[in-house]
N, CA, C and O atoms as CSV, one atom per row, in Angstrom:
chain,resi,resn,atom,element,x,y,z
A,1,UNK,N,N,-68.439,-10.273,-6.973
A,1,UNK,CA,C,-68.198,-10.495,-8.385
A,1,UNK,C,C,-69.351,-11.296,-8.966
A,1,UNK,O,O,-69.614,-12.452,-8.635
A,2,UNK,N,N,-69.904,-10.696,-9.714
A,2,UNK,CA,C,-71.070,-10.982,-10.339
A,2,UNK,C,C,-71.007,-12.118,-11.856
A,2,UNK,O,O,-71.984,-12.129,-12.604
A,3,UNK,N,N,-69.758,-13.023,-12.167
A,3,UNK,CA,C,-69.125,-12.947,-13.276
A,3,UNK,C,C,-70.350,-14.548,-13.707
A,3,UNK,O,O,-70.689,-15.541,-13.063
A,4,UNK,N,N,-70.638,-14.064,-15.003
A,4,UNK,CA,C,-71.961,-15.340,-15.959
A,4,UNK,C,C,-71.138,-16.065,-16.866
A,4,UNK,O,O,-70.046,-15.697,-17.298
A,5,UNK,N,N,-71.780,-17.192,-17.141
A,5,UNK,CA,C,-71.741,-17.640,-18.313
A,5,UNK,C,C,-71.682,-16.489,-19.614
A,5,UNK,O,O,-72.339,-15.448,-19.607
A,6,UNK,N,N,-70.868,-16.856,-20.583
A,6,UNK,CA,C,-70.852,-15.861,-21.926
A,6,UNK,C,C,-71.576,-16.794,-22.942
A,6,UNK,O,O,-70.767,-17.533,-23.503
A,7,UNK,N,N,-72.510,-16.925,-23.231
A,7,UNK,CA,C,-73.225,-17.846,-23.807
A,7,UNK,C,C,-73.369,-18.010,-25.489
A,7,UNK,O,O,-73.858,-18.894,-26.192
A,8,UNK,N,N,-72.636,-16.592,-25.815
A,8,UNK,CA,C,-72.032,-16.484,-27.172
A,8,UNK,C,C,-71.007,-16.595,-27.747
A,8,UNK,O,O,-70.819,-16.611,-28.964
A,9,UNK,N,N,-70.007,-16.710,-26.606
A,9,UNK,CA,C,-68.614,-16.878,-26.327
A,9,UNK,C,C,-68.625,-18.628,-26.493
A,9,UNK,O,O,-68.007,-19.230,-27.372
A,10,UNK,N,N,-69.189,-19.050,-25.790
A,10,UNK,CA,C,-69.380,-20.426,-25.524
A,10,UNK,C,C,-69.801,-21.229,-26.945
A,10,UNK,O,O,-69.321,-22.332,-27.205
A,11,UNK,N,N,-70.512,-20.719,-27.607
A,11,UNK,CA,C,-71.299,-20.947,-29.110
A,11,UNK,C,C,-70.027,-20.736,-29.892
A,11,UNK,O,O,-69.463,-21.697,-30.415
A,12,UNK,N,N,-69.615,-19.661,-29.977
A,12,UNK,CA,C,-68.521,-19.278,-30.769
A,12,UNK,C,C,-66.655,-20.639,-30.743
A,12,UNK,O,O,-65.834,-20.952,-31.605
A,13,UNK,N,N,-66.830,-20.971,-29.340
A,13,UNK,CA,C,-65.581,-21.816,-29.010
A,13,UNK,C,C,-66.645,-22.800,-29.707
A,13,UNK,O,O,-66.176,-22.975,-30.831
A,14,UNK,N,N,-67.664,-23.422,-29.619
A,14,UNK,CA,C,-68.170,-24.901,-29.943
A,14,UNK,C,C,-67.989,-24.735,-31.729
A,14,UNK,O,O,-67.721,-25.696,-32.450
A,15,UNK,N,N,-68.169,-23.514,-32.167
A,15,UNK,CA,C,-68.573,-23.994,-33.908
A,15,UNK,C,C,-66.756,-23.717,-34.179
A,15,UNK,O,O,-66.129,-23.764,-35.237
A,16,UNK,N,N,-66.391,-23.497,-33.120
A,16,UNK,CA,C,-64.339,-23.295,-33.371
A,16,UNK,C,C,-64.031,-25.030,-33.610
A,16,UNK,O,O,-63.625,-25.526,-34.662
A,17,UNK,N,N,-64.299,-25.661,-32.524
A,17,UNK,CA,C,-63.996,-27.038,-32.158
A,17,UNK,C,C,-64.245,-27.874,-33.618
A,17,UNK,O,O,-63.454,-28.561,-34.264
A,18,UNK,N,N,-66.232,-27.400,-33.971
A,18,UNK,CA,C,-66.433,-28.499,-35.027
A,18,UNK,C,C,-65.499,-27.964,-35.997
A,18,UNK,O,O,-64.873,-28.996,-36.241
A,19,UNK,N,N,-65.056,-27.214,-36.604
A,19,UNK,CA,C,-64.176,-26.431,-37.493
A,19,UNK,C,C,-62.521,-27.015,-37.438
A,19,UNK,O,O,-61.525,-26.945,-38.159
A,20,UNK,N,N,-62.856,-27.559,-36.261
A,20,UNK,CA,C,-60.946,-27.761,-36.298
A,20,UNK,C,C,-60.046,-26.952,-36.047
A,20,UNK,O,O,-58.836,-27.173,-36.000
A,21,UNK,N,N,-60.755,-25.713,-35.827
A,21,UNK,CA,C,-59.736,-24.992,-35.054
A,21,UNK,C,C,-59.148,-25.281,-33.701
A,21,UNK,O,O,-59.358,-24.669,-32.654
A,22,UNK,N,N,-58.701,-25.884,-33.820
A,22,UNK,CA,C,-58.163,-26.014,-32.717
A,22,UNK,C,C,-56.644,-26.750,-31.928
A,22,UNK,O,O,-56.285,-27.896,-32.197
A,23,UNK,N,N,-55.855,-25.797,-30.891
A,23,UNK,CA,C,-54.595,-26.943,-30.712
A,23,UNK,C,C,-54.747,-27.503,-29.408
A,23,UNK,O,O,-55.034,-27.029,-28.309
A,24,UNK,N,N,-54.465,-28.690,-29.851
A,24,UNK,CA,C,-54.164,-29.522,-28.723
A,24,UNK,C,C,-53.213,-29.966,-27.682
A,24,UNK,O,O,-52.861,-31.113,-27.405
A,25,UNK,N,N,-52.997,-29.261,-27.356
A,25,UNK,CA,C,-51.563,-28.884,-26.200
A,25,UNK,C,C,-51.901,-29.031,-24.946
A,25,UNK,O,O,-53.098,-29.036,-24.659
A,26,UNK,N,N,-50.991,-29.167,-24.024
A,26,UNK,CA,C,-51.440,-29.983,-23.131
A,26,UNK,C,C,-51.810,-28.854,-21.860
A,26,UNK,O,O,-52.322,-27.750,-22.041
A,27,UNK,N,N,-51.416,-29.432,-20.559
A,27,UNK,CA,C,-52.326,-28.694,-19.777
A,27,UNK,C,C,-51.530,-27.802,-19.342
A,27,UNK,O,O,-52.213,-27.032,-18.666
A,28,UNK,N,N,-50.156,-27.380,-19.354
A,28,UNK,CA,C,-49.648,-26.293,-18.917
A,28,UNK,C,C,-48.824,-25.601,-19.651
A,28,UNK,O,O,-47.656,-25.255,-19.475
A,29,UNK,N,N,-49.704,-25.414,-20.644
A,29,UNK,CA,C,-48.922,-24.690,-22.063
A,29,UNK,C,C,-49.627,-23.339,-22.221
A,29,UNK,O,O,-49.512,-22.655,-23.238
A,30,UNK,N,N,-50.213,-23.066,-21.374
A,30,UNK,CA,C,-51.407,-21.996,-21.362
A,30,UNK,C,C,-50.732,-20.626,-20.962
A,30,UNK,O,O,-50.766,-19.486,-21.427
A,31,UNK,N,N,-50.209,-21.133,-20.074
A,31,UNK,CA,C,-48.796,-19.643,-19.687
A,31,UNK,C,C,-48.102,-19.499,-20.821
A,31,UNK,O,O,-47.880,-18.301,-20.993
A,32,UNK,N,N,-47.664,-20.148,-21.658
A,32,UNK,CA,C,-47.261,-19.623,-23.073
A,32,UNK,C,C,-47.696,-19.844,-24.028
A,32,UNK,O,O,-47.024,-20.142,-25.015
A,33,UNK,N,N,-48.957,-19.762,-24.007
A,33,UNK,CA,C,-49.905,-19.745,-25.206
A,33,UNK,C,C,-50.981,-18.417,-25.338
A,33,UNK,O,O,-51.628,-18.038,-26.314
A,34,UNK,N,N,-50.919,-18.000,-24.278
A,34,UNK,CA,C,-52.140,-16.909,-23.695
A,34,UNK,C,C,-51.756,-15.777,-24.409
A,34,UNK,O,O,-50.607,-15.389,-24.194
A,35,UNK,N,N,-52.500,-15.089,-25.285
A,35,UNK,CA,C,-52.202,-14.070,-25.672
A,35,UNK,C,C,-51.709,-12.602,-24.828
A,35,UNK,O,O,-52.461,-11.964,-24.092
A,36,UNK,N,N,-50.283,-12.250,-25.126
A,36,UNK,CA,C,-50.042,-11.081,-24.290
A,36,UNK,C,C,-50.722,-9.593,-24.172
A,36,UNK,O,O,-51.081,-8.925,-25.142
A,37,UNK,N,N,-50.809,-9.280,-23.074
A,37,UNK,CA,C,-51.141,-7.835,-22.948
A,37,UNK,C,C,-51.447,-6.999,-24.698
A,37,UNK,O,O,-52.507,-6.671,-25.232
A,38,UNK,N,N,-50.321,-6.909,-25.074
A,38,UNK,CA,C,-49.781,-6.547,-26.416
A,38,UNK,C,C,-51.074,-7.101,-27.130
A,38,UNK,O,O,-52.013,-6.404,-27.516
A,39,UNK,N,N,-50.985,-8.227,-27.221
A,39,UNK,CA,C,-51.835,-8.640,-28.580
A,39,UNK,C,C,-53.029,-8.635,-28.226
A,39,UNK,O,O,-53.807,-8.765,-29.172
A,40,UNK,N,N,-53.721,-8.487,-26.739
A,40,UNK,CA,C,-55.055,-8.324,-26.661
A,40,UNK,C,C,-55.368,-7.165,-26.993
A,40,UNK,O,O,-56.529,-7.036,-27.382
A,41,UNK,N,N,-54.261,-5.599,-26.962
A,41,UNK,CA,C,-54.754,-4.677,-27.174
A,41,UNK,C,C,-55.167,-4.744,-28.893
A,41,UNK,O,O,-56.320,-4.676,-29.319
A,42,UNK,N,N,-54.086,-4.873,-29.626
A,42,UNK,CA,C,-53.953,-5.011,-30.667
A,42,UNK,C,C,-55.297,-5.562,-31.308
A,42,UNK,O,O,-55.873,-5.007,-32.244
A,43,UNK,N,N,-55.660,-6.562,-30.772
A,43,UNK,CA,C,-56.926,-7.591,-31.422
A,43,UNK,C,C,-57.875,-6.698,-30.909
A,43,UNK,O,O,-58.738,-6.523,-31.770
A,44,UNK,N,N,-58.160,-5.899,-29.646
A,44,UNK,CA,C,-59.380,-5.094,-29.457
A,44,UNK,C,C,-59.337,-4.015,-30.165
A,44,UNK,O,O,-60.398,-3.394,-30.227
A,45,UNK,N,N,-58.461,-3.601,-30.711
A,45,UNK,CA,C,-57.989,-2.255,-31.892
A,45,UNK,C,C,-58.648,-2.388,-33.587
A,45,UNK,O,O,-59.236,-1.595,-34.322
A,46,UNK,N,N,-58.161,-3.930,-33.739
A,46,UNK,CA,C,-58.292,-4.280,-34.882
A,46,UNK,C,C,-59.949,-4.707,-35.093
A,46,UNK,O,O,-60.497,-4.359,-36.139
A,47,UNK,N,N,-60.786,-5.540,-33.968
A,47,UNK,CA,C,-61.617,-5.909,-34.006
A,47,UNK,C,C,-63.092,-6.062,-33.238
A,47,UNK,O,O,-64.097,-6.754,-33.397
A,48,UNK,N,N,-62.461,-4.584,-31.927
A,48,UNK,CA,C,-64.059,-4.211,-31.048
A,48,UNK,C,C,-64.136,-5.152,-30.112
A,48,UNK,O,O,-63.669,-6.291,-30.138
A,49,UNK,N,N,-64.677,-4.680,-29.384
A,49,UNK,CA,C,-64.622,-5.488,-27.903
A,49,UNK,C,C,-66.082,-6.544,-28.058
A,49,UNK,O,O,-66.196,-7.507,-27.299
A,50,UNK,N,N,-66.902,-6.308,-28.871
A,50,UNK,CA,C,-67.958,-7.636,-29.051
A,50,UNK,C,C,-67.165,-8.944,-29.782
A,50,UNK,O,O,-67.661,-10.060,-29.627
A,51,UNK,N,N,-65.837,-8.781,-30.639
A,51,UNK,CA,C,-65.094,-10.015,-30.619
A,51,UNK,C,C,-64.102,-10.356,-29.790
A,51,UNK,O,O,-63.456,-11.403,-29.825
A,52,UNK,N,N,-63.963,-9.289,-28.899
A,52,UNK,CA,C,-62.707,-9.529,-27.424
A,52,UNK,C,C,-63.529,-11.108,-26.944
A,52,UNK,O,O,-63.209,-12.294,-27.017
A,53,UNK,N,N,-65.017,-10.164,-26.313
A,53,UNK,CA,C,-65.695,-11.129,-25.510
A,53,UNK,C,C,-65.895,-12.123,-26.260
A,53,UNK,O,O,-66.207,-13.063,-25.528
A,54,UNK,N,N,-65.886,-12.481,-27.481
A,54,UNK,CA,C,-66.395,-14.165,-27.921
A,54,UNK,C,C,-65.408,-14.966,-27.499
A,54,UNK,O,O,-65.632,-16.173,-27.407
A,55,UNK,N,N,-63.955,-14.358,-27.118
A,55,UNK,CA,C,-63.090,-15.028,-26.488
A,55,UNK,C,C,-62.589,-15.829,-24.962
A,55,UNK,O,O,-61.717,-16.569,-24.506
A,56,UNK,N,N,-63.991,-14.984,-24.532
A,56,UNK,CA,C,-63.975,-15.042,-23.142
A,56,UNK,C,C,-65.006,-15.390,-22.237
A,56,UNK,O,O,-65.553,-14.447,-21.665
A,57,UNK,N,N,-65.551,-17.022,-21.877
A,57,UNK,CA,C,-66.430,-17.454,-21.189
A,57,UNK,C,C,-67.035,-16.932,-19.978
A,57,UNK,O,O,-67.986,-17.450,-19.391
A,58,UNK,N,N,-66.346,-15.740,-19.598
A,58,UNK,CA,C,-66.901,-14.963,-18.461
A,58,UNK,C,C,-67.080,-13.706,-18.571
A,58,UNK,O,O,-66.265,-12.935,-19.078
A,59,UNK,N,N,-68.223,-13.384,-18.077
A,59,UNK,CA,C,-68.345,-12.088,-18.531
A,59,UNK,C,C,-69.084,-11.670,-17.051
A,59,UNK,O,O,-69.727,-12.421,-16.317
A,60,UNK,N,N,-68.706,-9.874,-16.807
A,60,UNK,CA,C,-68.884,-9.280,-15.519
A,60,UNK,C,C,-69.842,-7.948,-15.997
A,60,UNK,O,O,-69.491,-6.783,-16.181
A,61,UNK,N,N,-71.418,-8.686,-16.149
A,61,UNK,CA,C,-72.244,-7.675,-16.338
A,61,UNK,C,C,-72.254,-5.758,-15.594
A,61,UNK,O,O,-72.696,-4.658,-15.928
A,62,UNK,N,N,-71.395,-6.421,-14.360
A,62,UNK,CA,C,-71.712,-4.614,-13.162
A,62,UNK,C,C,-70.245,-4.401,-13.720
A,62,UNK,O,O,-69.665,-4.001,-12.710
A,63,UNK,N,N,-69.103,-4.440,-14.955
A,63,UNK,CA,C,-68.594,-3.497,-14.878
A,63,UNK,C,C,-68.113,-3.118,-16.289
A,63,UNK,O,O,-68.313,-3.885,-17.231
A,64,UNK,N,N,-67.564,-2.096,-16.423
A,64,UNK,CA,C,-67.624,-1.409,-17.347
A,64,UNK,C,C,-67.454,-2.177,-18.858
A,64,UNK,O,O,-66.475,-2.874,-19.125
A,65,UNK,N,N,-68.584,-1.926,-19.805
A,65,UNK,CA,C,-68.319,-2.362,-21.060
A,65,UNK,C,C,-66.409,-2.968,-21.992
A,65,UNK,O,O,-65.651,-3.823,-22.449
A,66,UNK,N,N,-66.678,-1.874,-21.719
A,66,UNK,CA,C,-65.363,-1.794,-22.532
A,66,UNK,C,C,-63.833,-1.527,-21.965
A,66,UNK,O,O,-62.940,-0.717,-22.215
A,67,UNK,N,N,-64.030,-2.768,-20.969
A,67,UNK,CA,C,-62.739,-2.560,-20.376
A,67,UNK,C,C,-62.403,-4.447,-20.617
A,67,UNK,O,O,-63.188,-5.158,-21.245
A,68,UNK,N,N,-61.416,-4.848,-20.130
A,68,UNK,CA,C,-61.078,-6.092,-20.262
A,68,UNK,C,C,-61.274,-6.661,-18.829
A,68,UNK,O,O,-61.277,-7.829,-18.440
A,69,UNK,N,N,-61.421,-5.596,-18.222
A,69,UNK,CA,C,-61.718,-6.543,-16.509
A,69,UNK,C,C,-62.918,-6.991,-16.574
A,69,UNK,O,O,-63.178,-7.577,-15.523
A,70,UNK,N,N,-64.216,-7.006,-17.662
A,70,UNK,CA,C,-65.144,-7.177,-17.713
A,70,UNK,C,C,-65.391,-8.922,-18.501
A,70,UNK,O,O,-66.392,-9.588,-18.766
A,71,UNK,N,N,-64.151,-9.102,-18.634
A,71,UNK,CA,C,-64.114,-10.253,-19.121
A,71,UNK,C,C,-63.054,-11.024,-18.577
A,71,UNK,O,O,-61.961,-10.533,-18.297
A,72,UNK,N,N,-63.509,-12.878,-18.336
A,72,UNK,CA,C,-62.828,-13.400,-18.127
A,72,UNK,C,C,-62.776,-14.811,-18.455
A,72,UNK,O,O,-63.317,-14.874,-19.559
A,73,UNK,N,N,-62.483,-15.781,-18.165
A,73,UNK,CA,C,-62.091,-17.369,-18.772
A,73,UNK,C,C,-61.720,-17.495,-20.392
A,73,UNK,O,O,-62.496,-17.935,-21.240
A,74,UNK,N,N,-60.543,-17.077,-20.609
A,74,UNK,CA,C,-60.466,-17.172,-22.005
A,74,UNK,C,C,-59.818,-18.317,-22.208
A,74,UNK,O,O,-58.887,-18.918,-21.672
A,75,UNK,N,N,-60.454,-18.456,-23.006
A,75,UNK,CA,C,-60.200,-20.019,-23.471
A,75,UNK,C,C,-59.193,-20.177,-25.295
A,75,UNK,O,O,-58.979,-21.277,-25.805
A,76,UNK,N,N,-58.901,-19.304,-25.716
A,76,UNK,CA,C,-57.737,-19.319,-27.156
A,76,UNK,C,C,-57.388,-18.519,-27.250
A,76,UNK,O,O,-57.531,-17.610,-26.432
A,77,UNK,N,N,-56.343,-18.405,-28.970
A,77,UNK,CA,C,-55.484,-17.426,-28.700
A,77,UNK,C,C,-56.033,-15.970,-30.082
A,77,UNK,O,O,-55.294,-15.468,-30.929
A,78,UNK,N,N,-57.157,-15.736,-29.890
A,78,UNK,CA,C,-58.083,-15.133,-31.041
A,78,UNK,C,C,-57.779,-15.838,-32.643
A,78,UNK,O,O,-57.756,-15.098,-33.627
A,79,UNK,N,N,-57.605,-16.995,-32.741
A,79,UNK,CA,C,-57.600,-17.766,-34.223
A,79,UNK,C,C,-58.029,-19.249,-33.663
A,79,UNK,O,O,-58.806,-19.958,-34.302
A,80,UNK,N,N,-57.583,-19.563,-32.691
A,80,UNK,CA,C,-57.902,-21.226,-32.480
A,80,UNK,C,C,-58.336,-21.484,-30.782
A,80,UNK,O,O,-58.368,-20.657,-29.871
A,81,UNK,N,N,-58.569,-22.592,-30.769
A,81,UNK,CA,C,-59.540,-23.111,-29.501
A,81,UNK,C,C,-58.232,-23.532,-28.585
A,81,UNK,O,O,-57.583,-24.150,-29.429
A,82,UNK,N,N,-57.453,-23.575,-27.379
A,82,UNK,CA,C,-56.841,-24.189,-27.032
A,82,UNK,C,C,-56.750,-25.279,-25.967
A,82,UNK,O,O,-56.695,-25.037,-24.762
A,83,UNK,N,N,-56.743,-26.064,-26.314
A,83,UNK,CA,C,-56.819,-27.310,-24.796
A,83,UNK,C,C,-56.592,-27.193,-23.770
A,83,UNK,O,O,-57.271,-27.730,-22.894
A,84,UNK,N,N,-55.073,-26.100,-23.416
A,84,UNK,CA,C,-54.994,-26.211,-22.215
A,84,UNK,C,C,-55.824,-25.079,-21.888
A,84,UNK,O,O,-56.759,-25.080,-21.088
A,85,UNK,N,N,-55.437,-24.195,-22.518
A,85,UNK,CA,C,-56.718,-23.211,-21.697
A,85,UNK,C,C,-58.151,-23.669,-21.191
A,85,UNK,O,O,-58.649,-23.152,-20.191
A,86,UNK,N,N,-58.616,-24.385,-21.718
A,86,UNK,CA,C,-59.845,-25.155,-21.307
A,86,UNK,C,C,-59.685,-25.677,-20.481
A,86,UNK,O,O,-60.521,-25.284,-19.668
A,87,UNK,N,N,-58.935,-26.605,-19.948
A,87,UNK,CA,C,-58.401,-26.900,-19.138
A,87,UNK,C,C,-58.048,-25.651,-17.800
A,87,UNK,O,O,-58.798,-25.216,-16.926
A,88,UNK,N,N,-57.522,-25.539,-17.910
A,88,UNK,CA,C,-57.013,-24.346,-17.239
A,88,UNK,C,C,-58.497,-23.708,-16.596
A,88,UNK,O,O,-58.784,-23.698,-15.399
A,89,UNK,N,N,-59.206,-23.271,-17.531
A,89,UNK,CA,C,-60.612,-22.777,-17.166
A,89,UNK,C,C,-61.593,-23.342,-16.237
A,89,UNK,O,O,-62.530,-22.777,-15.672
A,90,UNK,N,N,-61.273,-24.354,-16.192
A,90,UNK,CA,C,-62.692,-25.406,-16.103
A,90,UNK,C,C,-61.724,-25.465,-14.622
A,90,UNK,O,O,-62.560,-25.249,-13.745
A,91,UNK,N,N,-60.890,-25.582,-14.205
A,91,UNK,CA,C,-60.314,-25.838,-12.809
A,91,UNK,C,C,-60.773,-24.509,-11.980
A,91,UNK,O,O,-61.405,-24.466,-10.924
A,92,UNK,N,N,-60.233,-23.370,-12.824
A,92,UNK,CA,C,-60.622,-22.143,-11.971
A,92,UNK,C,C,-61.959,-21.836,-11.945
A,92,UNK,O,O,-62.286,-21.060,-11.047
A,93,UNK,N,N,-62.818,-22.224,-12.673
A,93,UNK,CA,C,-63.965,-21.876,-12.723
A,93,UNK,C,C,-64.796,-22.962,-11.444
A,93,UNK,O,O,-65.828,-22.750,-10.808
A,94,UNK,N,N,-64.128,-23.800,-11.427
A,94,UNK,CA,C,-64.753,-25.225,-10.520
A,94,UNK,C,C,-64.479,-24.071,-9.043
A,94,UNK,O,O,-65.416,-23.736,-8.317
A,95,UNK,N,N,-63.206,-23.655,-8.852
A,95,UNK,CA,C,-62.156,-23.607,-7.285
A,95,UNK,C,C,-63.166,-22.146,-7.316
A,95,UNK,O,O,-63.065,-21.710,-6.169
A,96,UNK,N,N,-63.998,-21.294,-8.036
A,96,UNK,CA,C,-64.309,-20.324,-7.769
A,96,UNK,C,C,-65.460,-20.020,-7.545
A,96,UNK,O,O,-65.697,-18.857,-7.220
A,97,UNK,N,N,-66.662,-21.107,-7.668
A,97,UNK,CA,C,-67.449,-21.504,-7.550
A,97,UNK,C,C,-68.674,-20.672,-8.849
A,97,UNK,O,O,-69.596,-19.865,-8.729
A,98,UNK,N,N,-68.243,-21.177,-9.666
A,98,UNK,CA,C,-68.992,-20.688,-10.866
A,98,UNK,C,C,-69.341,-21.867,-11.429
A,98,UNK,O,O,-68.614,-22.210,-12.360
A,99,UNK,N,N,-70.309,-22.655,-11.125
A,99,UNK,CA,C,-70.819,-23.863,-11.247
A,99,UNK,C,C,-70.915,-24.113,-13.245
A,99,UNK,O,O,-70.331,-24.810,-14.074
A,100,UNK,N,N,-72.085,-23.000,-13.250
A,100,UNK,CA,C,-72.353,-22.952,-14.957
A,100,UNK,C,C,-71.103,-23.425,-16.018
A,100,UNK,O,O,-71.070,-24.381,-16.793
A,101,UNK,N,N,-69.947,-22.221,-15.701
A,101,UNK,CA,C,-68.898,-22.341,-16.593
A,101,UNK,C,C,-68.273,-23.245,-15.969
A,101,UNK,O,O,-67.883,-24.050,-16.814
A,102,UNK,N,N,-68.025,-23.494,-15.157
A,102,UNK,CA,C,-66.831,-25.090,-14.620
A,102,UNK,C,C,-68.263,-26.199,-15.875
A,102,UNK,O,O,-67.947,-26.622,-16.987
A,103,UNK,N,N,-69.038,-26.306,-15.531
A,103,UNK,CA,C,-70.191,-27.317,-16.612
A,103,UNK,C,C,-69.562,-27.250,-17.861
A,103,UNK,O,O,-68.730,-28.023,-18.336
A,104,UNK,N,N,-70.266,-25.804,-18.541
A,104,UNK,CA,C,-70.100,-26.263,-19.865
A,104,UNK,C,C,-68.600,-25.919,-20.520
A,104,UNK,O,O,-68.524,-25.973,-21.748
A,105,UNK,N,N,-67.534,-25.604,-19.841
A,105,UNK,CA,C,-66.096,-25.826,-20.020
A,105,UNK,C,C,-65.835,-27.452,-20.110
A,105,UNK,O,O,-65.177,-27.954,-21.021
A,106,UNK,N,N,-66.171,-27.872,-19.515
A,106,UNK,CA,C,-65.998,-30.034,-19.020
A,106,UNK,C,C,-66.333,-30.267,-20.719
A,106,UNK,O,O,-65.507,-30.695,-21.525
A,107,UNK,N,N,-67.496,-29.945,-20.978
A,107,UNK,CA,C,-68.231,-30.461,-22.331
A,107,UNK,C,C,-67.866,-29.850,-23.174
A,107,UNK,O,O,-68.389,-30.331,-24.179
A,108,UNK,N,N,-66.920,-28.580,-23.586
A,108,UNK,CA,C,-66.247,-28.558,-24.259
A,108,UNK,C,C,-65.330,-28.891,-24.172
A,108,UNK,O,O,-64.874,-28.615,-25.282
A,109,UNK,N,N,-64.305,-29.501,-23.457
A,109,UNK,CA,C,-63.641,-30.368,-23.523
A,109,UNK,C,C,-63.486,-31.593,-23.871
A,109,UNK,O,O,-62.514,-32.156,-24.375
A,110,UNK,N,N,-64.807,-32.092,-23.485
A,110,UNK,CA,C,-64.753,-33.400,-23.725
A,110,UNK,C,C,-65.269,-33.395,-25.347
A,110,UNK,O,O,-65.414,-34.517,-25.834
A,111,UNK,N,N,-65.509,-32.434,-26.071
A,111,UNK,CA,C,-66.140,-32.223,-27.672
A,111,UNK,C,C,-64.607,-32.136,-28.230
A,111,UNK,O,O,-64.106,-32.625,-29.243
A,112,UNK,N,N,-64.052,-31.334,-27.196
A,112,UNK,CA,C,-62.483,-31.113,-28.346
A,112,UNK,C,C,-61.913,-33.007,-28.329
A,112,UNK,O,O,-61.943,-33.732,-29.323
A,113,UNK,N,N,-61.618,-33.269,-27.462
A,113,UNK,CA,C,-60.771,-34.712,-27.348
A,113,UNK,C,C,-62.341,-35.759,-27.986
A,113,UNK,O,O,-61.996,-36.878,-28.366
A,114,UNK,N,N,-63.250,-35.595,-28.059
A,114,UNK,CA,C,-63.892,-36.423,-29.288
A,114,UNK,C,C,-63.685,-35.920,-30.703
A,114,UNK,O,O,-63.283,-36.743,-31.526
A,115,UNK,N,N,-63.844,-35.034,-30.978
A,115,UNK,CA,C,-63.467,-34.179,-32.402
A,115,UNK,C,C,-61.890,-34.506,-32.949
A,115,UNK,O,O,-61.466,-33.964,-33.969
C-alpha cells in the first residue's frame, strides 16, 4: 500500500479550521459522526471525486482514480472539520506507519484546540 500525504486535502482541512468550521467532539464520536456509505455516494454524485478527496488525508496513487478505496484518513463530515476524526486519524496513521500524515494530523490538531 502505497498510501501519501493528500497535500490539498490537508490545505483544504487547515483554511476549514481558520474558518471555524469546525466541531469539537470528542474522541469517540467518530463512529457516529462519519459520514455513511449513503452520503458519501451522494456527495460524490453531487460534487466529483476531486472534492471526495479534499476530504481525505490519504490518498493511494496505484489505484484506481475514481473509486473510494483510493482514498483514505478522512477527517469531516463534507461541511465541517471534526475533532474526533482527527483524532482518530492521527492514531491510525501513527499504528500504520505513515509517518507524514500521523505529523501533520498532530498539527492540525493542535491548530483546531488553539483556534
Amino acid at each position: 500500500m502505497s498510501v501519501r500525504l493528500n497535500k490539498e486535502a490537508l490545505e483544504h482541512a487547515r483554511k476549514l479550521v481558520e474558518q471555524g468550521e469546525v466541531v469539537r467532539d470528542e474522541r469517540d464520536d467518530w463512529s457516529e459522526h462519519a459520514p455513511s456509505t449513503d452520503e458519501q455516494n451522494r456527495f460524490i454524485e453531487k460534487h466529483g471525486w476531486d472534492e471526495y478527496s479534499l476530504w481525505h488525508l490519504g490518498v493511494d496513487p496505484d489505484k484506481s482514480e475514481e473509486t473510494k478505496g483510493r482514498f483514505s484518513f478522512p477527517y469531516g463530515d463534507f461541511s465541517k472539520v471534526h475533532r474526533c476524526a482527527v483524532i482518530s486519524l492521527e492514531s491510525r496513521a501513527s499504528q500504520n506507519d505513515h509517518d507524514d500524515i500521523a505529523r501533520e494530523t498532530k498539527r492540525l490538531l493542535e491548530q483546531i484546540d488553539r483556534d
